[in-house]
C-alpha positions in Angstrom: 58.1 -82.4 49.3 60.0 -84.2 46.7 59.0 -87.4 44.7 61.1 -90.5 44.9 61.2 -92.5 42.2 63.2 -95.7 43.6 61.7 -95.8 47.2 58.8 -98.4 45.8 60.8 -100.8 43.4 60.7 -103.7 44.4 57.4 -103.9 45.7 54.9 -105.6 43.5 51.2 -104.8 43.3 49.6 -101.4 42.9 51.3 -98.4 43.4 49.5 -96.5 46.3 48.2 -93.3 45.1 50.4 -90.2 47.3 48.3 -87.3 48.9 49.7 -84.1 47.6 49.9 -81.4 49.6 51.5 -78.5 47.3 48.4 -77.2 45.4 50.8 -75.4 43.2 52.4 -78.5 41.9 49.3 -79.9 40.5 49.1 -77.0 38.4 46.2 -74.6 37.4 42.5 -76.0 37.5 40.6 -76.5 34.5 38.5 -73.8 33.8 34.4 -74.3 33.9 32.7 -73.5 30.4 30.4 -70.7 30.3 27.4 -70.6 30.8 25.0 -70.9 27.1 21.9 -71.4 26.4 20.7 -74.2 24.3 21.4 -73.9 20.8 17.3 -74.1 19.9 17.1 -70.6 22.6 18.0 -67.5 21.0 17.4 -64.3 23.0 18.8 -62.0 20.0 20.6 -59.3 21.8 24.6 -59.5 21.9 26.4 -60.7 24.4 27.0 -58.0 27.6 30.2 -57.4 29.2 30.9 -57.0 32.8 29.7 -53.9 34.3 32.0 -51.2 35.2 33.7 -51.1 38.3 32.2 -49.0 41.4 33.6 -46.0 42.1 32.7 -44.3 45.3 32.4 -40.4 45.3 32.2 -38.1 42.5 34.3 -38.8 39.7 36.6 -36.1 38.2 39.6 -35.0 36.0 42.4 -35.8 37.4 44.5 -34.0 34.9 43.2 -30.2 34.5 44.6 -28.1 32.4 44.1 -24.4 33.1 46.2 -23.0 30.5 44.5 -24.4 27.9 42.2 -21.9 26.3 38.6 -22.6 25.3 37.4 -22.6 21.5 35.4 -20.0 20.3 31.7 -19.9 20.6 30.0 -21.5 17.3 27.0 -20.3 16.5 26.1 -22.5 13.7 23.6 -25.6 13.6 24.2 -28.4 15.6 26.6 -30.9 14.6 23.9 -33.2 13.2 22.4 -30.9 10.7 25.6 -29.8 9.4 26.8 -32.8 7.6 22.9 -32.5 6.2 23.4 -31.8 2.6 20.9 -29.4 1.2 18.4 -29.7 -1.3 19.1 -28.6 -5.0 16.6 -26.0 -7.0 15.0 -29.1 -8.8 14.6 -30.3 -5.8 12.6 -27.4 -4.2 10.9 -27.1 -7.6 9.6 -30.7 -7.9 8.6 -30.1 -4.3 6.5 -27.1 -5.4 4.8 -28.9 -8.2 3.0 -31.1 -6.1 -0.2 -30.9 -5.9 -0.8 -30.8 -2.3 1.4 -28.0 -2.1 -0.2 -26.2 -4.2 -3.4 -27.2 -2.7 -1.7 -25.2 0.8 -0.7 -22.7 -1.1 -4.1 -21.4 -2.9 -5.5 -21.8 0.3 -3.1 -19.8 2.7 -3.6 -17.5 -0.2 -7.4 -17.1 -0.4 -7.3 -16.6 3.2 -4.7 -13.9 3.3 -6.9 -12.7 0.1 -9.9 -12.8 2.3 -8.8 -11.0 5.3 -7.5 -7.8 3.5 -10.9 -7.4 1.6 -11.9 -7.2 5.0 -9.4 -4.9 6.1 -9.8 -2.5 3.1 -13.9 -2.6 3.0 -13.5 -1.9 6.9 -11.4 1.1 6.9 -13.3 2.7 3.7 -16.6 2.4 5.1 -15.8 4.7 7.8 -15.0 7.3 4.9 -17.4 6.1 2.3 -20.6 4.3 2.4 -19.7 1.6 -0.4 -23.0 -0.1 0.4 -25.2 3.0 -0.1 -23.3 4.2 -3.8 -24.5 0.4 -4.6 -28.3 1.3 -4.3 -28.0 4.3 -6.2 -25.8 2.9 -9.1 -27.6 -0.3 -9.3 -29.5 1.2 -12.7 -30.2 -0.1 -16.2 -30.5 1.1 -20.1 -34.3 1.2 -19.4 -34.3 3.0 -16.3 -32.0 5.6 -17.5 -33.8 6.5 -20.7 -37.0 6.3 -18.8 -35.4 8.8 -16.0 -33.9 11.3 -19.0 -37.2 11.3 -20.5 -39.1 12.0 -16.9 -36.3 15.3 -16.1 -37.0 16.8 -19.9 -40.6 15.8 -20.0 -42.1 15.8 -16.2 -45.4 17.8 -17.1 -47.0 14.4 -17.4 -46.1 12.0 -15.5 -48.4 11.3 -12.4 -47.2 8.9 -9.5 -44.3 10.3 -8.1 -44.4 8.2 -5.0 -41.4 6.2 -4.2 -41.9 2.1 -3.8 -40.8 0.2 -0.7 -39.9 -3.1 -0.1 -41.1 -3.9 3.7 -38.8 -0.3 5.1 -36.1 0.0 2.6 -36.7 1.7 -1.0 -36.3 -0.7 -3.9 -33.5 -0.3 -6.5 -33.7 2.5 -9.1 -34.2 0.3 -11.9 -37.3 -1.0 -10.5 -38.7 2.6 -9.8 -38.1 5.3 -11.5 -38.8 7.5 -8.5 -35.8 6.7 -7.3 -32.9 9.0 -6.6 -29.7 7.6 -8.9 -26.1 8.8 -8.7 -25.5 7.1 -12.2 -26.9 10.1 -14.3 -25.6 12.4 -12.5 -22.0 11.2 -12.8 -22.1 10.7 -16.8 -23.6 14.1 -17.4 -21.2 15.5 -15.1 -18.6 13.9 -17.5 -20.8 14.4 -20.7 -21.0 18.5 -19.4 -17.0 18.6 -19.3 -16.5 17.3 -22.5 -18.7 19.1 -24.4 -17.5 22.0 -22.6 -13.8 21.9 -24.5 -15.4 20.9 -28.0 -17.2 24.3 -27.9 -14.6 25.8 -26.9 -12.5 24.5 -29.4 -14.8 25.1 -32.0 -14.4 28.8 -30.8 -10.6 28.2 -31.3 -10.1 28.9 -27.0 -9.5 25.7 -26.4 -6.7 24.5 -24.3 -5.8 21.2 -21.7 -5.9 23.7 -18.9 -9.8 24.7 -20.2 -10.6 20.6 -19.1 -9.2 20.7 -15.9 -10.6 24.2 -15.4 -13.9 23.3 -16.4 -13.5 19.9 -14.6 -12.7 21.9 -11.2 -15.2 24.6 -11.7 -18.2 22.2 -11.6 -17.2 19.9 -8.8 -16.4 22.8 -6.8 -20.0 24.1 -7.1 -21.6 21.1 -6.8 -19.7 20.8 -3.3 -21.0 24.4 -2.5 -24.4 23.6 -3.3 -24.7 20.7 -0.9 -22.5 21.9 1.8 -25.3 25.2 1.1 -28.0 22.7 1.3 -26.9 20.9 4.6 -26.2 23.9 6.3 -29.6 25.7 5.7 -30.9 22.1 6.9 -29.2 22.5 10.0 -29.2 26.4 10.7 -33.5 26.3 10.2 -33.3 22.9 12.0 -35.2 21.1 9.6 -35.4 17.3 9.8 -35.9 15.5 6.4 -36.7 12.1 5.0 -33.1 13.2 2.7 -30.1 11.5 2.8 -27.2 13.6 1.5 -26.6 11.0 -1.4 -30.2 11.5 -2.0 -29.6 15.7 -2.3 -26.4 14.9 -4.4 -28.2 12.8 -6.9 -30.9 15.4 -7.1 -28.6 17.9 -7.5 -26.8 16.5 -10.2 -29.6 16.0 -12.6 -29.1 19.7 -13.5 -26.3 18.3 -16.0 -28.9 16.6 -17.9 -30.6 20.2 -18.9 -27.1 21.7 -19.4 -26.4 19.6 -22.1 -29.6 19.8 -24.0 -29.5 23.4 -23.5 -25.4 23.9 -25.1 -26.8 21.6 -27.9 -29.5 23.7 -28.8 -27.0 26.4 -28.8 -24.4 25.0 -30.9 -26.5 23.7 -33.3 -29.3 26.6 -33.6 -27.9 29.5 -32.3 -27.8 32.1 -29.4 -31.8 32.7 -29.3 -32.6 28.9 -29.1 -30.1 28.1 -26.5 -31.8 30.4 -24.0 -35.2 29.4 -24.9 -34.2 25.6 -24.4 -32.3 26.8 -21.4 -35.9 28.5 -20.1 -38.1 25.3 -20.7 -35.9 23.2 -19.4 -34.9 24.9 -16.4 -39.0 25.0 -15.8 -38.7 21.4 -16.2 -35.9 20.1 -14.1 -37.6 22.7 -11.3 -41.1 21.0 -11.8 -39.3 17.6 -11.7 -37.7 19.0 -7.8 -41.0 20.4 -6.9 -42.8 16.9 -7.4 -40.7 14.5 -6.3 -38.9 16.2 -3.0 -42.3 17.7 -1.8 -43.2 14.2 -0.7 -39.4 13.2 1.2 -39.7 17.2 2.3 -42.7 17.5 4.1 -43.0 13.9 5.6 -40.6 15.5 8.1 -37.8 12.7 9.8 -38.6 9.2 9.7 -41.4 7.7 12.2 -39.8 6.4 15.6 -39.9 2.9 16.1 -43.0 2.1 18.2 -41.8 -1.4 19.2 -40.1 0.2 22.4 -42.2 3.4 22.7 -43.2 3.7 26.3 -46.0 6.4 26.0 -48.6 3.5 25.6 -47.6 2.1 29.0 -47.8 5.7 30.5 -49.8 8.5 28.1 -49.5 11.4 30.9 -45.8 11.5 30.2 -45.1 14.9 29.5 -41.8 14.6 28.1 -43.0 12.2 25.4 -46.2 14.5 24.3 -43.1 17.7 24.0 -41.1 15.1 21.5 -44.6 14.4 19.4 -45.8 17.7 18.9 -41.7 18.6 18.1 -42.8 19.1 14.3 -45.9 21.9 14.0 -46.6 24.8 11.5 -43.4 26.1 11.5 -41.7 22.9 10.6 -43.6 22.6 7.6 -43.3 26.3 6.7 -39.2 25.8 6.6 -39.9 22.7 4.7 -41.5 24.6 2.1 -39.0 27.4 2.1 -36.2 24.7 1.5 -37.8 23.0 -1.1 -38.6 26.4 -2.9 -35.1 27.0 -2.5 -33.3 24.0 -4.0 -35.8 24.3 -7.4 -34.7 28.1 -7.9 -31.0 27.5 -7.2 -30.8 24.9 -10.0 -31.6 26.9 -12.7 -29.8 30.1 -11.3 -26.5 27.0 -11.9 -27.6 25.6 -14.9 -27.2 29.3 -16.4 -23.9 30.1 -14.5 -21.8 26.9 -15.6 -23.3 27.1 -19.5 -23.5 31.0 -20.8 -19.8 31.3 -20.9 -19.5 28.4 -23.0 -21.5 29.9 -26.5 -19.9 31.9 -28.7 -20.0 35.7 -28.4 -20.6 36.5 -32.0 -24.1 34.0 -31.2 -24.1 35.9 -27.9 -24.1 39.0 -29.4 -26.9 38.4 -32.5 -29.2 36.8 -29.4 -29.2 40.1 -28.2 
């Protein structure tokens, strides 16, 4: 439809307004402003675009490419911990310093400390008692030179019976009844030593002699008490001994050896087996008195707490174990500890008369 411009001149008045009917000649509609909220209203998140358009099915690359090879496999971190930059040494070494680091670390250590004590004391217990070589080395200055005088000088002492506290034996240093490994061990070193200085003085010295000297005696030591155990357990004897107990007892024959090689070097040939005699008497007397009360008490009393021959005294099986130790029991008891104080001199003699000089050796005679 096309506008005239001349078909209303001439009329006055108002110009009628014309009806268009071509939507396209009144050109594009204004636009309605967006929708805000009022400037006081903030929600504080940005703006949100329009949502993606819906696509029906499963969505998937159009464009493949099969020749395309993949990359190789990385077996590095992930990609955010490699742009991580790492810590420097004065870093790790201020970290260190701290003191709750440290604090961790003396603790992890105490208890990594802690648990192989354990390990160690564990495993060495089933080879040796630790806790038993406590009692018998748990000894002071008084108790040993109390002790040295009792083995040299018995003849007068008169208790010989061995304390208890409740069922256990007190410490040596508390009784000098006590068995002791402590002097024992020193006159085991003491008897070695002096060993090479007489030999040395007798110009046979050598460092073989130590070692040979060293040997000899530890090796009959171990014969006497695997002698001692066995003639225990062929007579089937049962004692209030422990074999630490017949060890310590056994090894206060180094005691006399010494006085006796001192007597020797300093006075000669005929004084070192006179001083050998007495105390070989001595250290025998010494046995006598103090095993004759651990011998013939026999094995330790049962414990009655559980003993059911109260409840039922007709058993006959518990009246066989009771009478178990009679007249024979005590005669083997007596025989063993007649034994063990004539084998000690017989030693004391064997591991010293080789030692003095033969020139004294031969004037003695």
């Amino acid at each position: 439809m096309n506008f005239n411009a001349s078909r209303n001149v001439g009329h006055p008045g108002p110009r009628k307004a014309k009806r268009v009917s071509d939507v396209s000649a009144m050109g594009a509609p204004t636009p309605a402003p967006p929708f805000s909220p009022s400037p006081g209203i903030s929600s504080g998140f940005p703006p949100v675009g329009p949502p993606p358009p819906y696509q029906q099915g499963i969505h998937m690359d159009q464009t493949p490419n099969f020749g395309q090879r993949d990359p190789a496999g990385s077996f590095s971190y992930p990609g955010t911990f490699t742009n991580t930059p790492m810590a420097s040494p004065n870093q790790i070494g201020s970290m260190l310093q701290q003191p709750v680091v440290q604090d961790m670390a003396l603790q992890y250590g105490n208890q990594l400390a802690a648990q192989g004590r354990e390990v160690v004391k564990r495993e060495l217990d089933k080879y040796v008692p630790v806790s038993r070589l406590r009692y018998y080395f748990a000894v002071d200055t008084r108790y040993v030179l109390k002790k040295l005088l009792l083995i040299v000088f018995p003849f007068t002492h008169k208790e010989w019976m061995m304390k208890y506290d409740q069922e256990t034996p007190v410490q040596p240093r508390y009784d000098i009844n006590a068995p002791d490994l402590y002097i024992p061990s020193m006159g085991y070193v003491t008897y070695v030593l002096l060993a090479g200085f007489m030999l040395g003085l007798q110009h046979r010295f050598s460092p073989e002699q130590i070692s040979i000297q060293a040997s000899s005696a530890l090796a009959y030591i171990i014969f006497e008490m695997v002698l001692y155990l066995a003639t225990l357990y062929i007579t089937n004897t049962s004692t209030q001994l422990k074999t630490l107990d017949l060890l310590a007892y056994s090894g206060y024959k180094y005691s006399t050896m010494i006085c006796s090689l001192l007597a020797g070097l300093l006075l000669g040939g005929t004084v070192y087996y006179c001083a050998l005699l007495y105390y070989s008497t001595a250290l025998s007397y010494f046995l006598v008195k103090t095993l004759r009360l651990q011998i013939l008490s026999g094995s330790p009393a049962p414990d009655t707490s559980y003993n059911y021959s109260t409840y039922n005294p007709a058993n006959p099986y518990t009246d066989n174990w009771s009478k178990s130790s009679g007249g024979g029991g005590t005669k083997r008891r007596v025989y063993f500890l007649l034994f063990v104080a004539i084998t000690q001199p017989l030693l004391s003699w064997w591991l010293t008369y080789h030692l003095i000089p033969p020139s004294v050796v031969t004037q003695a005679t």
